[in-house]
N, C-alpha and C positions, 0 to 999 in steps of 0.2 A: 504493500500500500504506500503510494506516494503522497509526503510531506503535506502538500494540500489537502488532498483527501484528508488526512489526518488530523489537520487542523482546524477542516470544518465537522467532522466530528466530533473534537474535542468542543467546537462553538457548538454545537445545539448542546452540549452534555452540560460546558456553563449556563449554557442560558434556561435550562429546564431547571439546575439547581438554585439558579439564583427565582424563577418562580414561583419556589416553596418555600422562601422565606418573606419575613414578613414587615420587614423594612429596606430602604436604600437610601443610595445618594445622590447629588446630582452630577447632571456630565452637562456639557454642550455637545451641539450635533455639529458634526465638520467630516470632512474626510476623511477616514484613518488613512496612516501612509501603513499598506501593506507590506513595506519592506522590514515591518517589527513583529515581533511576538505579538504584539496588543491590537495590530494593524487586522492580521490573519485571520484572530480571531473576532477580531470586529468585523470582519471582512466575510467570512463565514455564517455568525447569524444575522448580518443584513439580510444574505441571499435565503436564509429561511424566512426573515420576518418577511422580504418581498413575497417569496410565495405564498404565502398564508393571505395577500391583500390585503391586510388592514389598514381601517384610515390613518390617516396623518391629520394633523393642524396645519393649515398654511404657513401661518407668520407667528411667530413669538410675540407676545405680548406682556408691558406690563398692567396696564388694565384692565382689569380681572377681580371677583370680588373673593380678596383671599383669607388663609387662614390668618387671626390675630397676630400671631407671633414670627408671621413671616409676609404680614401685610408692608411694612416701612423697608424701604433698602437703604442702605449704609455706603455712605462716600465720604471724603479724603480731599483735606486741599493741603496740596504738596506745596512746601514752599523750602527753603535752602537749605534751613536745619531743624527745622520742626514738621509735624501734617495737623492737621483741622479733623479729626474724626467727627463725621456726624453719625448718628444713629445709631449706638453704641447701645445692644440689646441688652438687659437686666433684667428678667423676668422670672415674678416671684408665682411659683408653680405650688396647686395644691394637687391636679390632678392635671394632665396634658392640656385637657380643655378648659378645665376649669381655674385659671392664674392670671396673673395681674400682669399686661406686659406694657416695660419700661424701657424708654430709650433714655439717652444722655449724649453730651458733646462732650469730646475730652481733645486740647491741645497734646500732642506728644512728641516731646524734644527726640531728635534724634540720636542724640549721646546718651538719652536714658536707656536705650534699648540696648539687652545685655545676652538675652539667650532665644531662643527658639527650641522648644520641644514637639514631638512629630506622639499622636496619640491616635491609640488602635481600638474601634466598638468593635468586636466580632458579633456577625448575627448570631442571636439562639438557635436558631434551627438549622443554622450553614454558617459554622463558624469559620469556612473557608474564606468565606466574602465578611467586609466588614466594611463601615466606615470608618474614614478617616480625617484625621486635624492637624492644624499645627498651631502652637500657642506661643506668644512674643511677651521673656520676662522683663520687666523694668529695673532699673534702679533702687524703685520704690518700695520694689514686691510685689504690686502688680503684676497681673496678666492678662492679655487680652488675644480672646483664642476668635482665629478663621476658618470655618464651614463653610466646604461646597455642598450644597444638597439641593433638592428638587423642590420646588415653590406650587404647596399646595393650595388649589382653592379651599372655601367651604364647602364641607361634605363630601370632597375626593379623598381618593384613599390610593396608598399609592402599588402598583403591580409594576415588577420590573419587565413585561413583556411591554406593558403602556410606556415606559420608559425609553424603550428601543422605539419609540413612534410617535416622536413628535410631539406629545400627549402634556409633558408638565415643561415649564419653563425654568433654568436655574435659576439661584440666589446663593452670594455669598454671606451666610451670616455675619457679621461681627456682635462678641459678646462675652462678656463678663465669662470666667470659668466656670462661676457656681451656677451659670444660668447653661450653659452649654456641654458641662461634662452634668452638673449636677441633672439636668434632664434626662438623661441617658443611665444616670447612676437610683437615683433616689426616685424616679418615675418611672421610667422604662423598664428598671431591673438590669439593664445592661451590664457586664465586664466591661470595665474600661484600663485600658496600658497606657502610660505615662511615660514616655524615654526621652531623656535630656540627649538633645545633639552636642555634635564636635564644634559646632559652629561657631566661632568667635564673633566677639561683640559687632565686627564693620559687617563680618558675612551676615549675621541676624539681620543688620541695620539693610541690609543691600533685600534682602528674602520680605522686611515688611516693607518696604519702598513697592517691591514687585508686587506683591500682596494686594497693597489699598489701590495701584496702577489698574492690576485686572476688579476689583469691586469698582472702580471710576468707569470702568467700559461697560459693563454690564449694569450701572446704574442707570448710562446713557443709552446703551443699548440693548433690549431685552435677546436674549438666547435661548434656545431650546437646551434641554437638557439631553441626557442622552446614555443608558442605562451602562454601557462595554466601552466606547470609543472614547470616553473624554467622562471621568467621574469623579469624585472628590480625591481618589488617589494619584490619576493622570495629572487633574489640575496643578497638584504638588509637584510630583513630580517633572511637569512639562517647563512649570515655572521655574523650578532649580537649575534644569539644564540649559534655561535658556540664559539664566547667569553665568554657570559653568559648565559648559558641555561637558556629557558624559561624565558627571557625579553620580549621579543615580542611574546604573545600567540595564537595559533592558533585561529582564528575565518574567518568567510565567506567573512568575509572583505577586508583579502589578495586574494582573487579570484576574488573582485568587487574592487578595490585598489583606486577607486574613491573616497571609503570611509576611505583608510587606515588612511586619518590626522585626522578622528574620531577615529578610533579603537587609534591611539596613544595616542589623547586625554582623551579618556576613561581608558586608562593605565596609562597614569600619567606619559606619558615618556616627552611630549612636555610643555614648560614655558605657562602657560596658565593663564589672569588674569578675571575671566568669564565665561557666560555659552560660548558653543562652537559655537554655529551660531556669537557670537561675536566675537570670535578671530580669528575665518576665514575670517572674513568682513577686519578686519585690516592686517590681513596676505597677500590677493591677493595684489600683488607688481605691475602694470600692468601699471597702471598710470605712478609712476615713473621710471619703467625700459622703457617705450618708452622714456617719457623726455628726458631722461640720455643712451639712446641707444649709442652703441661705444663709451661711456665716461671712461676716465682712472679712474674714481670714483663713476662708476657702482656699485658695491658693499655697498659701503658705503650709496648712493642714495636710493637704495630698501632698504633697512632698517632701513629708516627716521618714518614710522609711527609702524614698529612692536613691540610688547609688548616686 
């Protein structure tokens, strides 16, 4: 059996498992470039999702009557050595639907920014597939973490078949930790991994620059999402390389992104004192981000046992 073939079986096999789980993230719709592992297999369940005919949406929109806490989108005014964050989510959750959501404005220096950490939700039901984050520490203690995911209206619910078609638009969240891991942790039920990178303070500064750059384009410009070709992992990773080519190398890993905090580990990008089944043991933060749910020192809490 040649390579193709192989790879478009391997695409229906992600895309049937990623069907049985019961959350996602967001991608943009674009071309994949077939010449990659993530390309192939993007490349493969188009050619199912084509034949199957299902609708599409035309145009991406931001006009739409959507869910509360992913009604406001969040931009950035970049200026020499600070940005202007607007829209900075904080929302006090007592049940997914039922919580108070909160924005804020926050100036932030860019000398304050000191680290970047890369964070992993494995789904319950296909812990292969997961969402992913990355969260920017300050000076202060502060953190302020970035979410790709899919921008749901009222009363949609999300399928990652819908997702290959056009069906939801993305959004970059920006938002407080206790509002973005703690929903995942103390609402969800989620696992959540926590891994400090290698990244030193300018490479951080260089990663949130590119950060609020891509939320400024799709503030202005609404995009489809897109469930294989471009999803909260891709987004990460597309925007690192496009810092430093070939930091983050291709492998199968970004297509199963369950596994991405190995593939990182295996690269030597993440602080690691150990083999790796240990440093992930120490990195699920889940304990204490319940403790500490809605605490003004959330942040500082989830990262009392990590290396």
């Amino acid at each position: 059996m040649n390579s193709a073939i192989c790879y478009r079986l391997f695409a229906i096999t992600v895309l049937l498992t990623i069907a049985v789980s019961l959350s996602g993230c967001g991608t943009l719709a674009r071309k994949p470039d077939v010449t990659t592992t993530r390309g192939r297999v993007a490349k493969g369940v188009n050619a199912v999702l084509a034949s199957a005919r299902l609708p599409e949406t035309d145009k991406p929109s931001h006009d739409r009557v959507w869910r509360p806490n992913i009604s406001v989108l969040p931009f950035g005014e970049i200026h020499s050595d600070r940005v202007h964050l607007h829209n900075i989510r904080d929302t006090r959750y007592r049940t997914e639907e039922d919580c108070d959501v909160r924005h804020f404005d926050q100036v932030i220096r860019l000398d304050d920014i000191q680290t970047v950490d890369f964070i992993v939700v494995p789904f319950k039901s296909t812990p292969s597939l997961a969402h992913t984050m990355i969260s920017f520490g300050m000076a202060s203690g502060q953190h302020i973490a970035f979410s790709v995911e899919a921008r749901m209206e009222k009363g949609e619910q999300y399928t990652p078949i819908d997702g290959s078609l056009n069906t939801y638009e993305l959004i970059w969240v920006v938002a407080t930790e206790r509002d973005a891991i703690g929903l995942r942790t103390a609402i969800r039920g989620d696992d959540v991994y926590l891994y400090r990178t290698k990244a030193q303070p300018e490479q951080a500064r260089q990663v949130f620059l590119a950060a609020v750059t891509r939320v400024n384009q799709i503030e202005r410009q609404p995009e489809f999402y897109h469930t294989l070709t471009n999803n909260c992992t891709t987004n990460i990773v597309d925007m690192i390389n496009q810092l430093r080519p070939g930091t983050i190398q291709e492998d199968i890993r970004l297509v199963l992104p369950g596994h991405s905090d190995k593939l990182l580990y295996d690269q030597g990008l993440i602080i690691a004192n150990g083999p790796f089944d240990q440093v992930r043991q120490a990195s699920r933060i889940n304990l204490a981000a319940n403790l500490n749910f809605g605490s003004p020192t959330f942040s500082q809490a989830i990262r009392g046992n990590i290396q």
